[in-house]
matplotlib code that plots the C-alpha trace (Angstrom):
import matplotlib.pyplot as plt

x = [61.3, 58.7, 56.3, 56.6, 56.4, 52.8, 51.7, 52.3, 51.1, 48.0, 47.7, 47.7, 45.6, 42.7, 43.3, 43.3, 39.7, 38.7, 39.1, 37.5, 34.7, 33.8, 34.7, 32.1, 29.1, 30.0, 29.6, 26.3, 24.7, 25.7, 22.0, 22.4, 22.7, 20.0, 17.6, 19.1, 18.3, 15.1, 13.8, 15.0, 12.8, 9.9, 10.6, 10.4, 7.7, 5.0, 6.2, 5.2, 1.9, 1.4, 2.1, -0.7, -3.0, -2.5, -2.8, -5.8, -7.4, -6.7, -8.3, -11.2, -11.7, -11.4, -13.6, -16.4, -16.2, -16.4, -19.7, -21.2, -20.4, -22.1, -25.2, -25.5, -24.5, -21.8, -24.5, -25.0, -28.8, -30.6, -30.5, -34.0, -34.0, -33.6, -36.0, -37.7, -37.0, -40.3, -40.8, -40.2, -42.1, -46.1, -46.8, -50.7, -49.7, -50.7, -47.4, -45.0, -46.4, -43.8, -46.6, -45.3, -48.6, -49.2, -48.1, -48.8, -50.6, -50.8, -54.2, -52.6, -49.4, -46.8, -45.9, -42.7, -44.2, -47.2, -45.7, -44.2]
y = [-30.4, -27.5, -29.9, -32.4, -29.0, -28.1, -31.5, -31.1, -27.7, -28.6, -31.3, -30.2, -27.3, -29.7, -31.6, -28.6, -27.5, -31.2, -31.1, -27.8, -29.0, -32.1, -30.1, -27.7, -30.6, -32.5, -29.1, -28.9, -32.4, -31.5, -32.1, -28.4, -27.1, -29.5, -28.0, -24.3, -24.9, -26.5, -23.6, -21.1, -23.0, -22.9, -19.4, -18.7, -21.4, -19.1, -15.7, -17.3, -18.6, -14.8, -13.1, -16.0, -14.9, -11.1, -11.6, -13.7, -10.9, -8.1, -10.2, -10.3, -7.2, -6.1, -8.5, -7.9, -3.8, -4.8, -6.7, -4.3, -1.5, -4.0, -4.8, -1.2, -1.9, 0.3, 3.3, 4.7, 3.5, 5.9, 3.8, 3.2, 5.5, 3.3, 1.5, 3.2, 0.7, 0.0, 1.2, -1.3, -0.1, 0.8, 2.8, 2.2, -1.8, -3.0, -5.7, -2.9, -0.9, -0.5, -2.3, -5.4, -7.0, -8.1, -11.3, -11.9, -15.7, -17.7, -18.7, -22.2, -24.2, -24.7, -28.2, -29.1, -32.5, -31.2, -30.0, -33.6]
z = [-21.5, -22.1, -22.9, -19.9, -17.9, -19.7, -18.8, -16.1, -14.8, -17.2, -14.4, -11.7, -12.5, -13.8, -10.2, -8.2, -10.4, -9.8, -6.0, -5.7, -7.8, -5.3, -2.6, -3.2, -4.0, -0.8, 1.1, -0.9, 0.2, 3.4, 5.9, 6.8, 3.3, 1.9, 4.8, 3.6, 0.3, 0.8, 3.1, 0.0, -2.4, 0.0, 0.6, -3.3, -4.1, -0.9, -2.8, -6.3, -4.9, -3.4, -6.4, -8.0, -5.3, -5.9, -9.7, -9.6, -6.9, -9.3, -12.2, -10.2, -9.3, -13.3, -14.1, -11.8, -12.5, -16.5, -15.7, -13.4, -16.1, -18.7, -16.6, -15.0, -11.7, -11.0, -10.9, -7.4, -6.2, -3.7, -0.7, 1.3, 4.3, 7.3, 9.2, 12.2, 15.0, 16.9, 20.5, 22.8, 25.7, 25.4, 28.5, 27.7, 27.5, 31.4, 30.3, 30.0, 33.4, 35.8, 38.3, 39.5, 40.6, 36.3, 35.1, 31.8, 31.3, 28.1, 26.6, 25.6, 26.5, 24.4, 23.8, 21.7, 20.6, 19.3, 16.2, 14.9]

ax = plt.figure().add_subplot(projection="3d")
ax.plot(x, y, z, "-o")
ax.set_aspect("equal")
plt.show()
């Protein structure tokens, strides 16, 4: 009698696991939790790729201050004092005169076609 009672509560406890089991993969092929589950993988697939990114970036960076250190560019050059930026107006220049009687008058004509 004991043992037709273990078969039995061995029975249904494996049907009862059983049921659970597929219960739990049908709610997992579901549409919505296929979409769920694909977004999560995207999700961890783009944070991946950005910590890829960021690693490759900081490579970089090492790398180039290694060979500016081996070929001597990492030493601070004087810069060249900036350029003087040319007057723009020449009061002695009759073209720059606040007279409006001068128009200025090409020696030649410029023709587009000339140059082909």
């Amino acid at each position: 009698m004991f043992r037709r009672t273990f078969w039995f509560t061995a029975g249904a406890a494996a049907g009862v696991w059983a049921t659970t089991k597929v219960n739990r993969k049908l709610r997992q092929l579901t549409p919505e939790s296929l979409a769920a589950q694909a977004a999560d993988k995207a999700l961890a697939a783009g944070h991946r790729i950005k910590d890829f990114a960021l690693d490759v970036r900081d490579g970089m960076v090492q790398r180039e201050a290694e060979l500016g250190e081996v070929l001597g560019l990492n030493a601070d050059p004087e810069l060249p004092s900036p350029r003087r930026v040319a007057a723009i107006e020449n009061s002695n220049d009759p073209k720059y005169s606040k007279n409006p009687t001068y128009v200025e008058r090409s020696t030649y004509s410029y023709n587009r076609n000339e140059d082909h």
